[in-house]
C-alpha positions as CSV (number, residue, x, y, z in Angstrom):
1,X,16.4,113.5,-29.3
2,X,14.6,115.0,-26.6
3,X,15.3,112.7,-23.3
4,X,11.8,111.6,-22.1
5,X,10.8,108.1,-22.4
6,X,7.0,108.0,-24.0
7,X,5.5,105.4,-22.5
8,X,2.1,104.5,-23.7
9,X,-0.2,102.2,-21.2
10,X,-2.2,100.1,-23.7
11,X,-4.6,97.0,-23.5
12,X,-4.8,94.6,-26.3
13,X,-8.2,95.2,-28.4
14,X,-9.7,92.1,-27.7
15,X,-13.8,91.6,-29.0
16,X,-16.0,91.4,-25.2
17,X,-13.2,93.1,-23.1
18,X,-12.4,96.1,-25.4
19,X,-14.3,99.4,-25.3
20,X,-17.5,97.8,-23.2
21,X,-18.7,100.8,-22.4
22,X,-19.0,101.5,-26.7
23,X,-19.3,98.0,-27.7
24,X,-23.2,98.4,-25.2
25,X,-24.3,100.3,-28.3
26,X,-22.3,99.2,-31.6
27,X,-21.5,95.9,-30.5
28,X,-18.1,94.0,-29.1
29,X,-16.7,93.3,-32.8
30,X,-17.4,97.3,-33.6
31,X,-15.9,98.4,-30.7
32,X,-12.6,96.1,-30.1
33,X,-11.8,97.5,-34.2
34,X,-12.4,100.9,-33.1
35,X,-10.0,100.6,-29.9
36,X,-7.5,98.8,-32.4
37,X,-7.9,101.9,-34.5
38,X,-7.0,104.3,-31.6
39,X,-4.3,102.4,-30.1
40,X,-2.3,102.3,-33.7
41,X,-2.9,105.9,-34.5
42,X,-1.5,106.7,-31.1
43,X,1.5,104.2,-31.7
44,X,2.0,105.9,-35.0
45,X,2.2,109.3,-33.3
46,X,4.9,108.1,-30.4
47,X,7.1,106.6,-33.2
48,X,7.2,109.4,-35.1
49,X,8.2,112.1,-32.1
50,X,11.6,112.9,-31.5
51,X,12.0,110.9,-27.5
52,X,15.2,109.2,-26.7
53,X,12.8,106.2,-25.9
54,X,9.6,104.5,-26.8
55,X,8.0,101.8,-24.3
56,X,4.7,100.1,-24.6
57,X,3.2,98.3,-20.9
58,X,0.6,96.1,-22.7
59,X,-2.2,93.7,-21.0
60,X,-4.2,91.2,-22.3
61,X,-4.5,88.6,-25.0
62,X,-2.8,90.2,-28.5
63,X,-3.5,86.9,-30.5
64,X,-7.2,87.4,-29.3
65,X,-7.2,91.6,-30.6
66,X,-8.7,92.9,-33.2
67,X,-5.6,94.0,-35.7
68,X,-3.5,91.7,-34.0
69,X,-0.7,90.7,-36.7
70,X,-0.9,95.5,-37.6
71,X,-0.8,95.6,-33.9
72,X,2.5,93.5,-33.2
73,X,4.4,94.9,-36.4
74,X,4.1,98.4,-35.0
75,X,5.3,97.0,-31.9
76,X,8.9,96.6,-33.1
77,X,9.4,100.0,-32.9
78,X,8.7,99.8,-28.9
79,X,10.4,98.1,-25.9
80,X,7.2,96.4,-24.8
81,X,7.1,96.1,-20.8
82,X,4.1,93.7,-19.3
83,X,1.6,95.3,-16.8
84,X,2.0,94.6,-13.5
85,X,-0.8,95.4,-10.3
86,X,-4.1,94.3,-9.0
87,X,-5.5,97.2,-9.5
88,X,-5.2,99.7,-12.5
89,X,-3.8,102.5,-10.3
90,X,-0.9,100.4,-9.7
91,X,-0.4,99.1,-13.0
92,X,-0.3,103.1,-13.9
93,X,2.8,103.8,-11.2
94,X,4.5,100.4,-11.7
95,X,4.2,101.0,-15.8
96,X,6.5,104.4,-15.1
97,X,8.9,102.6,-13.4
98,X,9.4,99.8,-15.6
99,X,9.8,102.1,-18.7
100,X,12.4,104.1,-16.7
101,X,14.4,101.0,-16.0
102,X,14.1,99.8,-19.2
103,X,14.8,103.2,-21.3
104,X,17.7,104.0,-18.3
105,X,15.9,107.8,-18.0
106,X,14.0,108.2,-15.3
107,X,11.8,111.1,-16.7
108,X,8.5,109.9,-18.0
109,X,5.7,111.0,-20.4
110,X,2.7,108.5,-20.2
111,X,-0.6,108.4,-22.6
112,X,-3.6,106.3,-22.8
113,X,-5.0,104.5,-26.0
114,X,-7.8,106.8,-25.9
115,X,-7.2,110.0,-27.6
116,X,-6.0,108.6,-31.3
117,X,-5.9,112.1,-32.0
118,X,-3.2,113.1,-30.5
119,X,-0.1,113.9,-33.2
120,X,4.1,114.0,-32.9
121,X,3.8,117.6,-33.0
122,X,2.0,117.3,-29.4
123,X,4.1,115.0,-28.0
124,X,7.2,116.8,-28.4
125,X,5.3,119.7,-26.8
126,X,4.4,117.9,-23.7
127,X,8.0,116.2,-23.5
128,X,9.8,119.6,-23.5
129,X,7.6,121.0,-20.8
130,X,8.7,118.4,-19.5
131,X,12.0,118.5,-19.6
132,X,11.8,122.1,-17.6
133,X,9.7,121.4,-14.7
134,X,8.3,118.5,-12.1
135,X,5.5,117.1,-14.1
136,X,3.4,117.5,-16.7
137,X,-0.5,117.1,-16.5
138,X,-3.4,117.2,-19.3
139,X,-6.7,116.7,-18.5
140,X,-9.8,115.0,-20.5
141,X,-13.2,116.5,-20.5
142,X,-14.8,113.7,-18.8
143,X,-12.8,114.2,-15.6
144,X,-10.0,112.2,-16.2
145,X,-6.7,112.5,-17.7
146,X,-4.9,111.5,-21.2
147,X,-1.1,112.5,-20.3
148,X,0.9,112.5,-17.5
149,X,4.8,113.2,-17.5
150,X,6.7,113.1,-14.7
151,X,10.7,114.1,-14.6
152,X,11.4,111.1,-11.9
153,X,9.3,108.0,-12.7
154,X,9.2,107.6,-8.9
155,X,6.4,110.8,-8.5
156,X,3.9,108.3,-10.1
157,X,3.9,106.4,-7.0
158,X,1.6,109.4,-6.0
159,X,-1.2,107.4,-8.4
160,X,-1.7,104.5,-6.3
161,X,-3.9,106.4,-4.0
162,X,-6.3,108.2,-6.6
163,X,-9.3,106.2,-7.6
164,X,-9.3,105.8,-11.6
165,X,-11.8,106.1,-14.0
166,X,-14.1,108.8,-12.2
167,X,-15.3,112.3,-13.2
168,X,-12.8,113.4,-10.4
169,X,-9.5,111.3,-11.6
170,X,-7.8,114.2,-12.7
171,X,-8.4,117.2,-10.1
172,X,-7.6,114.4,-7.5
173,X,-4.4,113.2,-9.8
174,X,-3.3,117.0,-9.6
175,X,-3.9,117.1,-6.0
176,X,-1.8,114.1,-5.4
177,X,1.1,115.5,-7.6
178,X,0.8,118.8,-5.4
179,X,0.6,117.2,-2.3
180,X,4.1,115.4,-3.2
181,X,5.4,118.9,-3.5
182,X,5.6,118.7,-7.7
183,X,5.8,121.3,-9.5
184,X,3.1,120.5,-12.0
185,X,2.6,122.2,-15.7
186,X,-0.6,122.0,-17.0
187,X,-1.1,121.4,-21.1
188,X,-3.8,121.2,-23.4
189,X,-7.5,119.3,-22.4
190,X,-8.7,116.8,-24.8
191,X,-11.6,114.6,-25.4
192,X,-11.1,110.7,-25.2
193,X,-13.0,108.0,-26.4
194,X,-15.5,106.0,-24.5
195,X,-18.8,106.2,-25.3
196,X,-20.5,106.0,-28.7
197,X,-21.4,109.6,-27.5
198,X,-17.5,110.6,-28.0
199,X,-16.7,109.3,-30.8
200,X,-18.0,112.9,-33.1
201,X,-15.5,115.0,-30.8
202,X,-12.8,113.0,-31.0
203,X,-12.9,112.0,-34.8
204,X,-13.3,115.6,-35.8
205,X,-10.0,116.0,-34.1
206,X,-8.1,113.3,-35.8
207,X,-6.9,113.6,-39.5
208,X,-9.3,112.2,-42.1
209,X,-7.3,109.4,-43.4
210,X,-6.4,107.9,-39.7
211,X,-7.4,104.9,-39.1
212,X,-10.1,106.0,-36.0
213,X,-11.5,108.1,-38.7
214,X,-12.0,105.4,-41.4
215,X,-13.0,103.0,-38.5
216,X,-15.8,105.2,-37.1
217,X,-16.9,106.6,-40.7
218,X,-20.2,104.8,-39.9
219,X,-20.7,105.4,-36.0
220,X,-23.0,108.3,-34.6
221,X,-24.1,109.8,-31.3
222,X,-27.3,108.0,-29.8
223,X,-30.3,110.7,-31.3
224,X,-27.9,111.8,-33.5
């Protein structure tokens, strides 16, 4: 087993309060199934990689989510942790230290629910870079970032002071790593899903019998 806790920062699908951003254009039903979608393949992907650990921070209602009963079956493979902060930056650091403390290793690789394509096989790529330097960071082409490992769960403190969800988010994420004196590997850039205009990109990049595939089969780019 490699010794990295994967920690997976996740928000229960909920109809209205999942995927808004998608649901403006298919609709909140659409979009909550679609995030549902995502956040199992990615779930499927962190059981099946090699970690000494696997820990879920979850928010929100799960009786409410879309796939709720699928949802809460995977979950027995996980140590589920609740979120805790007022802000999302804070729920981010405080998510690394909770999975440390409840894995016992202190060294950290963190993912989103939004890039359902990501596989084992990358996982255990990022989590061995990992193992040999500071931290590990991959962006997102839309500014952001999709992974972040760090070897002491501690360095994500660094997140409290960079302002999420902006085109900026993962230069300025970088910058904070660097400016804590981190040794910082970057790995591969991927596209994550938000908009109905992301969903071609990242489905493309997913097998063809994955549930985001079968759950977007019908979706397409506004003008497409």
């Amino acid at each position: 087993m490699i010794p990295v806790v994967a920690l997976v920062v996740a928000k229960a699908p909920v109809p209205g309060l999942a995927k808004t951003r998608l649901a403006a254009s298919i609709g909140d039903r659409a979009a909550a199934d679609i995030a549902a979608a995502a956040l199992l393949d990615t779930l499927d992907a962190v059981a099946s990689a090699p970690v000494q650990a696997r820990v879920v921070a979850m928010t929100g209602d799960l009786d409410a989510a879309s796939a709720s009963e699928e949802i809460r079956t995977r979950l027995e493979a996980f140590t589920v942790v609740p979120q805790r902060g007022d802000t999302f930056a804070d729920r981010l650091a405080n998510a690394h230290i909770d999975a440390a403390a409840a894995a016992g290793n202190r060294r950290v690789l963190q993912i989103g629910m939004d890039t359902p394509q990501v596989s084992a096989e990358m996982i255990v790529e990022c989590a061995l870079e990992l193992v040999g330097t500071g931290a590990v960071l991959g962006l997102a082409d839309d500014g952001g970032w999709w992974v972040l490992g760090v070897s002491d769960a501690a360095m994500a403190d660094c997140l409290r002071a960079v302002p999420m969800s902006r085109l900026d988010t993962g230069a300025l994420t970088l910058a904070a790593l660097y400016g804590k004196g981190i040794d910082v590997t970057r790995v591969a850039e991927l596209a994550d899903v938000d908009t109905i205009d992301d969903i071609d990109a990242v489905r493309r990049a997913c097998a063809t019998d994955s549930r985001f595939a079968r759950a977007t089969a019908a979706v397409r780019a506004v003008g497409a």
